[in-house]
C-alpha positions in Angstrom: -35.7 -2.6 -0.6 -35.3 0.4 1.7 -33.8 3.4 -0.2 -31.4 5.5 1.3 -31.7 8.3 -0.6 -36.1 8.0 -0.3 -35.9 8.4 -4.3 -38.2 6.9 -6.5 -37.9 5.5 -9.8 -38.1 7.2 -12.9 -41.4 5.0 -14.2 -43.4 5.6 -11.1 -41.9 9.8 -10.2 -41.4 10.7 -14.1 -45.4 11.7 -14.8 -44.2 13.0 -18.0 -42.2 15.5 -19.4 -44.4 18.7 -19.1 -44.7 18.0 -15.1 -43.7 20.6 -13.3 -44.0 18.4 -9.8 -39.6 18.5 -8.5 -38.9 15.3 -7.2 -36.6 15.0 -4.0 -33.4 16.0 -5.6 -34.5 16.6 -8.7 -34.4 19.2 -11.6 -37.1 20.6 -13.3 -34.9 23.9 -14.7 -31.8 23.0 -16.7 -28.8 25.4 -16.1 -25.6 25.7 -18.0 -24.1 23.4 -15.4 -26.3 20.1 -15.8 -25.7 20.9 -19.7 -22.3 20.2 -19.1 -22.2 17.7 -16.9 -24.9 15.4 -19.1 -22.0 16.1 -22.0 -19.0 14.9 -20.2 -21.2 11.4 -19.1 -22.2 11.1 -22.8 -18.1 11.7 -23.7 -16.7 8.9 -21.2 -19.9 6.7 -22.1 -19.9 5.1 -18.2 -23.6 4.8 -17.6 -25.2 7.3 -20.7 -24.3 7.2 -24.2 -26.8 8.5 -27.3 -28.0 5.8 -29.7 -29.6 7.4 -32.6 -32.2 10.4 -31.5 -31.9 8.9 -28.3 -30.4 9.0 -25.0 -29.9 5.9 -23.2 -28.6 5.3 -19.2 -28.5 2.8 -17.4 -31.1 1.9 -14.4 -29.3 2.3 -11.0 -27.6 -1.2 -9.9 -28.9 -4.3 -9.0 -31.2 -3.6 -12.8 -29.6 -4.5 -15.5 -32.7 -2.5 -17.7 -32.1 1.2 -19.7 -33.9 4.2 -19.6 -34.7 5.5 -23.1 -35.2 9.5 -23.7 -36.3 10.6 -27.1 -35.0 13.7 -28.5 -37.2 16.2 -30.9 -35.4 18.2 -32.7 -33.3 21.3 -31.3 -35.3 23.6 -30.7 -39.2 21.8 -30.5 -41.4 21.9 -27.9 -39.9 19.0 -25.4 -36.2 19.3 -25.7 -35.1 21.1 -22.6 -37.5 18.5 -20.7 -35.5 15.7 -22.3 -32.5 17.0 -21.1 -33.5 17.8 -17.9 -35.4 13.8 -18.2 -31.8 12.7 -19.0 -30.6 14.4 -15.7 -32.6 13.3 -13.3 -32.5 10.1 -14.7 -28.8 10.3 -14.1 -29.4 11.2 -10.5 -31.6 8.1 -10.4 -28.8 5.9 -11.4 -26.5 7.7 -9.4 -28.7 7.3 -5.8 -30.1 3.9 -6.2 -26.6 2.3 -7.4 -24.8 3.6 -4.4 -28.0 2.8 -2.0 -27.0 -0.5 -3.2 -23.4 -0.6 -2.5 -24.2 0.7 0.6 -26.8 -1.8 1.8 -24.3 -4.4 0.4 -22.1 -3.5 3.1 -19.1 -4.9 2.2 -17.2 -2.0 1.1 -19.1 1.2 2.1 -20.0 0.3 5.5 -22.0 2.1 8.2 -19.5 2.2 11.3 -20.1 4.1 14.3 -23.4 5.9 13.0 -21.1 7.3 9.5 -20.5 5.9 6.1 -17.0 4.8 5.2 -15.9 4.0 2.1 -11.3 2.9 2.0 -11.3 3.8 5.8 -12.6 7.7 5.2 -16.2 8.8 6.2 -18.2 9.9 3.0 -19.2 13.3 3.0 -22.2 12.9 1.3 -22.9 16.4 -1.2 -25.7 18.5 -0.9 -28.5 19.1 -3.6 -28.5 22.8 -5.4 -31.1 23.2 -8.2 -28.8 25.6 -9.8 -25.4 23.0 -10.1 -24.5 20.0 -10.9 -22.3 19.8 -7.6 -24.2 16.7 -6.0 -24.5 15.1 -9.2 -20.5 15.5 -9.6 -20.7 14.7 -5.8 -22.1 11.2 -6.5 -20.4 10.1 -9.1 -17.3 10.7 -7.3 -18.5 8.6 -4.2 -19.5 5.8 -6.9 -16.5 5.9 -9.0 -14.0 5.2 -5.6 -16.9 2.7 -4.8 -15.9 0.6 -8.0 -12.6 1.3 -7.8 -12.1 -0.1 -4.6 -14.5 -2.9 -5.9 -12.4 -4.1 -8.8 -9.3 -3.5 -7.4 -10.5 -6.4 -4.5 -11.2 -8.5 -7.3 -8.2 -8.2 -9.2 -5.7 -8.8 -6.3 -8.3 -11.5 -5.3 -8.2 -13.4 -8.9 -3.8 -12.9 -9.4 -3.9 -14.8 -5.9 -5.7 -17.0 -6.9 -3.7 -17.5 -10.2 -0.4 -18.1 -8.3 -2.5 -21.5 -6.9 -2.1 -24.7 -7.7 -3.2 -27.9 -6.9 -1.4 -31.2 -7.2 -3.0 -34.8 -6.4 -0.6 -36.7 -5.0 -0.3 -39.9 -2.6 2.1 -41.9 -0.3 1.9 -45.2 1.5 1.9 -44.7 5.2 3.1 -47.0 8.0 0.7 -47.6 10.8 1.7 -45.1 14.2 3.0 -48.2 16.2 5.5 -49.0 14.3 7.0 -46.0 13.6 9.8 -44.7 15.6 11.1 -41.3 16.2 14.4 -40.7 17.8 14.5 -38.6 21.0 16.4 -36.2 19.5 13.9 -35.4 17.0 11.7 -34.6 19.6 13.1 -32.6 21.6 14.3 -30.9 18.5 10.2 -30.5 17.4 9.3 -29.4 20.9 11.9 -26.9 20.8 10.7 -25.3 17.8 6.9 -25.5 18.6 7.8 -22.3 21.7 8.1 -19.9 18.5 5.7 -21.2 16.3 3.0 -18.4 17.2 5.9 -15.6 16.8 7.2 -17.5 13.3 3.5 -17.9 12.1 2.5 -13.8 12.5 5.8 -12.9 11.2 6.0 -15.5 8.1 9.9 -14.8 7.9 12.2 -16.3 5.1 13.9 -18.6 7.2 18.0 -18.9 6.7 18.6 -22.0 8.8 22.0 -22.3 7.2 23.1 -19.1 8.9 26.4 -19.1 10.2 27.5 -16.2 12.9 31.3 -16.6 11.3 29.8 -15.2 8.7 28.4 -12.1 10.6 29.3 -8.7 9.9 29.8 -6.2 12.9 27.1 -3.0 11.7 26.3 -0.2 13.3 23.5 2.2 11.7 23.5 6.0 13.1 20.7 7.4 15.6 17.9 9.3 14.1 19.0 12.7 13.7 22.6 12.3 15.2 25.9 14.4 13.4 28.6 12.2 13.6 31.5 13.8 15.6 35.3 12.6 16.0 34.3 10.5 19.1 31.6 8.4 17.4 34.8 8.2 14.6 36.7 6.3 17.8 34.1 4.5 19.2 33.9 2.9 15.6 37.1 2.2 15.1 37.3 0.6 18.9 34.7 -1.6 18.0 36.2 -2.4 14.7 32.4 -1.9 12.7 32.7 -3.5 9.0 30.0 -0.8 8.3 28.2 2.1 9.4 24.2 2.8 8.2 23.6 6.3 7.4 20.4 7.4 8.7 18.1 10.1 6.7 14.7 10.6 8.3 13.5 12.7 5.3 14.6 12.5 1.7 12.0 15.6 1.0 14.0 17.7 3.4 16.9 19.7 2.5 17.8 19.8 6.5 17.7 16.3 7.1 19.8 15.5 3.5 22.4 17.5 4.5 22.7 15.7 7.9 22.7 12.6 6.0 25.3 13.7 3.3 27.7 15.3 6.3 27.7 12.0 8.2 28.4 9.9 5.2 31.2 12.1 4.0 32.5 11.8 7.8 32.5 8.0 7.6 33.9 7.9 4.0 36.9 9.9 5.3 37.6 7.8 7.4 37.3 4.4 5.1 34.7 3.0 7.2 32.3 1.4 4.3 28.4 2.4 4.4 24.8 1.9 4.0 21.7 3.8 3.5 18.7 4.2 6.2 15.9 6.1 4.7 12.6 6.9 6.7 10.0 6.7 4.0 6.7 9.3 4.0 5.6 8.1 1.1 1.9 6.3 0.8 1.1 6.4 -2.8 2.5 6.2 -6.3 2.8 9.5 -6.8 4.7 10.3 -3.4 7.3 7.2 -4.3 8.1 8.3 -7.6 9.2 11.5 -5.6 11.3 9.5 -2.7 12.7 7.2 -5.1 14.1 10.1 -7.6 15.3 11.5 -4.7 16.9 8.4 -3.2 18.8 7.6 -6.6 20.1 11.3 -6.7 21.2 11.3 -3.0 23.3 7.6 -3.3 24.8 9.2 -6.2 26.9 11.3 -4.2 28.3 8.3 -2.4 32.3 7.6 -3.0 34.0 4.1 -3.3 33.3 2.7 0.3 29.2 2.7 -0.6 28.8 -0.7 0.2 25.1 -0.6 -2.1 23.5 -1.8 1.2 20.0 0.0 1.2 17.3 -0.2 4.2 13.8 1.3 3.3 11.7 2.0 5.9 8.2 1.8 5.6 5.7 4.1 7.1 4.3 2.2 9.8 1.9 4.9 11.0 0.5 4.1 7.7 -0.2 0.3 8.2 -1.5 1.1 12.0 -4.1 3.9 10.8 -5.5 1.8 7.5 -5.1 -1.9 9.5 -8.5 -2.3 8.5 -9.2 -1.3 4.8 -7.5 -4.2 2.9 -7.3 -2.2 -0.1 -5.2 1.1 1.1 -2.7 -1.4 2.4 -2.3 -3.7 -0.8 -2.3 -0.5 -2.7 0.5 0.8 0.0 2.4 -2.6 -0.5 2.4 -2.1 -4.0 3.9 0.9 -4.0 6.9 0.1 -1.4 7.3 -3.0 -3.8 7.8 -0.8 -6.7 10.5 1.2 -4.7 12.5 -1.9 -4.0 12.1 -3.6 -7.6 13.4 0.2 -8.9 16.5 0.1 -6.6 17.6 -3.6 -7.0 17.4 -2.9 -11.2 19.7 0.3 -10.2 22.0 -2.3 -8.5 21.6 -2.2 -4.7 21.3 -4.4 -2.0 17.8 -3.8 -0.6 15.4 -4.7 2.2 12.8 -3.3 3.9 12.7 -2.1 7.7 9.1 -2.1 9.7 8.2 -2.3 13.1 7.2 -5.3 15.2 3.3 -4.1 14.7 3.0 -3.2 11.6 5.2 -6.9 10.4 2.4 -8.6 12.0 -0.4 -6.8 10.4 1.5 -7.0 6.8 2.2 -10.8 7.6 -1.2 -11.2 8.5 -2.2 -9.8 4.5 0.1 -11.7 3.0 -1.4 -14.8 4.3 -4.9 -14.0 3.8 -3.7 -13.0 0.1 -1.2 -15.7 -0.2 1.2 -12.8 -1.2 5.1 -12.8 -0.4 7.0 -10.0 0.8 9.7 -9.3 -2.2 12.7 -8.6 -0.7 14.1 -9.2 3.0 12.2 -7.8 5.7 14.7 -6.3 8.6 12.7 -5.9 12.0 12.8 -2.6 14.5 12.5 -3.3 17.8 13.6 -1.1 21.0 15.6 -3.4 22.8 13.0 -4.5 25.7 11.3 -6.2 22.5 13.9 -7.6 20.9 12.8 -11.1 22.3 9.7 -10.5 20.2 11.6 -11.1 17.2 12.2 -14.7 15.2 15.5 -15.3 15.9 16.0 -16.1 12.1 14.9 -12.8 10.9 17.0 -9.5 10.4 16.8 -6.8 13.0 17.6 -3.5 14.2 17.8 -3.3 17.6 17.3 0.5 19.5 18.7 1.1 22.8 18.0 4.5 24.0 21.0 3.2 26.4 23.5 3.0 23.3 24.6 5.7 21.1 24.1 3.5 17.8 21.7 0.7 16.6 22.6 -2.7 16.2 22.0 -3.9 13.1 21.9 -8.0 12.8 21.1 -9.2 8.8 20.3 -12.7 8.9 20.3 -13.7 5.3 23.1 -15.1 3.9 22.7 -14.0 0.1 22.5 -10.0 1.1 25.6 -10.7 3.8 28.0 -12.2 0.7 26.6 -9.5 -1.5 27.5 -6.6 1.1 30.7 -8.9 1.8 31.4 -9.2 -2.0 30.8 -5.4 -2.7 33.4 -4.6 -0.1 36.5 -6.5 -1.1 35.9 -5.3 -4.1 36.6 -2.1 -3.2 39.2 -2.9 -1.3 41.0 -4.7 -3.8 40.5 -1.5 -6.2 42.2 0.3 -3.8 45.3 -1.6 -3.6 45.4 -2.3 -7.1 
């Protein structure tokens, strides 16, 4: 098998201890630094671990066998070579287990003449006799490496968990003497025009929509400050509800644009909703935009209708469209966002754009995964023909000063509905 990293194994480059020959990438001093590093392996027991006088690690993948280094006692001729043994049979492991997950090619791959490992080239570290930096270098290539590996396997085996398979049968009339009504199909043929648009997009269908039961909402332009004609124009056009828009939770700037307009609205008992632009594209950065979320709707009054849009970073999705496991990571974390919210008692969905629905729809069915809440559609309005006609949208029109907003499922409509009558009927009362 050809080795990437031209190393040879410890039997046929390991004379014996009192060589002096330095392999490629090898040790034949022992600094301070490879002490210290051979400690912390032997603490989190990954690959090394000391049995008795001796240390033990592991053979680099696909062996399953175990290098064994005898100790003398501290101090006897042979120690510091066991040690520096130990190392470079670290760096053995280390090289030939990653040669392997790259000549597996499945989730280090070599595209456009660089290694990629999650979507990121590898910087592959360089050897020092004096550190331990491409050791540490290594290890931190091979630890992502599994990482990324199990984390495939364990979104791979829940999907599969959620499977089930049912034998079942049913008697079936010959072809010729069945008939269909023409209605039926010219109803079917109908319907097959947006099959491709309702397959990419997998929406929840609501087929018992009614438009009686519409509500007339209008969410604000990125960046706009509501003045006393936008007031009128609402009023003219008699909105049930207005969608504050934040583009940055993390900024203080954009906040108090946000906080202005709803106060505006509020005034002027016009009930509203909550836009927010999210940045975030891990945990860590959600924890942060969710705190911050729950402490900006806090300032709402009465007329918050609990109404909450989240929109995802699509630049995200577009950039990592091909590393399944940065985007199931990604959807995780918007997931958590929304299950958070809906226990603090809102109404949520999630907003995307056309491309980045098609390239989460396209996961989902390859995962057999389901989006969690309502997925709401942006479009500019040239596209807005792209969109299911049973799904929620917002539609842009540079032309307009506000978006339309057009929520399709029926159970978010009564709850908004519900939400504000009850404050109405608080008020009166």
């Amino acid at each position: 098998m050809y080795n990437l990293f031209s190393i040879w194994s410890v039997g046929d480059g390991m004379k014996n201890q009192e060589n002096t020959d330095v392999l490629p990438n090898r040790i034949n001093t022992l600094f301070p630094e490879h002490l210290d590093w051979i400690k912390l392996q032997l603490k989190h027991g990954k690959f090394m671990k000391m049995q008795g006088r001796d240390i033990l690690v592991k053979a680099p993948a696909p062996s399953t066998g175990t290098n064994i280094i005898n100790f003398p006692n501290k101090g006897e001729v042979g120690f510091i070579n066991a040690l520096i043994k130990v190392y470079n049979c670290a760096l053995d492991y280390l090289e030939g287990s990653l040669n392997s997950a790259c000549l597996e090619n499945r989730f280090i791959r070599f595209i456009d003449n660089k290694w990629v490992l999650n979507g990121s080239p590898i910087v592959w570290p360089k050897f020092d006799l004096k550190n331990a930096e491409y050791a540490k270098g290594l290890e931190s290539i091979l630890s992502e490496y599994y990482l990324t590996k199990n984390q495939y396997s364990s979104s791979y085996n829940k999907n599969q968990d959620l499977l089930s398979v049912k034998k079942s049968s049913v008697m079936l009339n010959p072809a010729y003497t069945v008939n269909v009504p023409r209605d039926i199909k010219e109803k079917e043929n109908a319907d097959s025009k947006s099959a491709d648009i309702a397959v990419a997009m997998k929406e929840e269908r609501n087929d018992s929509f009614d438009e009686d039961n519409k509500l007339s909402i209008q969410k604000i332009s990125d960046g706009d400050v509501l003045d006393a004609r936008d007031i009128e124009s609402f009023k003219k056009q008699k909105a049930d509800m207005i969608v504050i828009t934040c583009q940055d939770v993390n900024s203080s700037k954009e906040e108090d644009i946000f906080v202005r307009n709803a106060i505006k609205c509020q005034s002027e008992n016009f009930n509203v909703g909550a836009f927010i632009y999210g940045k975030a594209s891990d945990e860590h950065m959600g924890a942060i935009e969710l705190k911050r979320m729950l402490k900006l709707f806090d300032k709402f009054g009465d007329n918050f209708s609990k109404l909450v849009i989240y929109s995802i970073d699509n630049d995200y999705v577009k950039k990592n469209r091909n590393s399944d496991i940065k985007l199931l990571d990604f959807i995780n974390m918007y997931n958590s966002i929304v299950n958070a919210l809906k226990q603090a008692g809102y109404n949520v969905m999630i907003s995307m754009d056309l491309t980045s629905g098609k390239i989460i729809a396209d996961l989902n069915n390859r995962f057999n995964m389901q989006n969690e809440c309502e997925i709401i559609y942006m479009a500019v309005v040239r596209d807005a023909d792209e969109v299911n006609a049973n799904a929620s949208s917002i539609i842009v029109d540079p032309g307009n000063d506000y978006d339309v907003v057009n929520i399709r499922n029926r159970e978010i409509l009564k709850q908004i509905s519900d939400n504000i009558n009850e404050k109405s009927l608080a008020k009166v009362a």
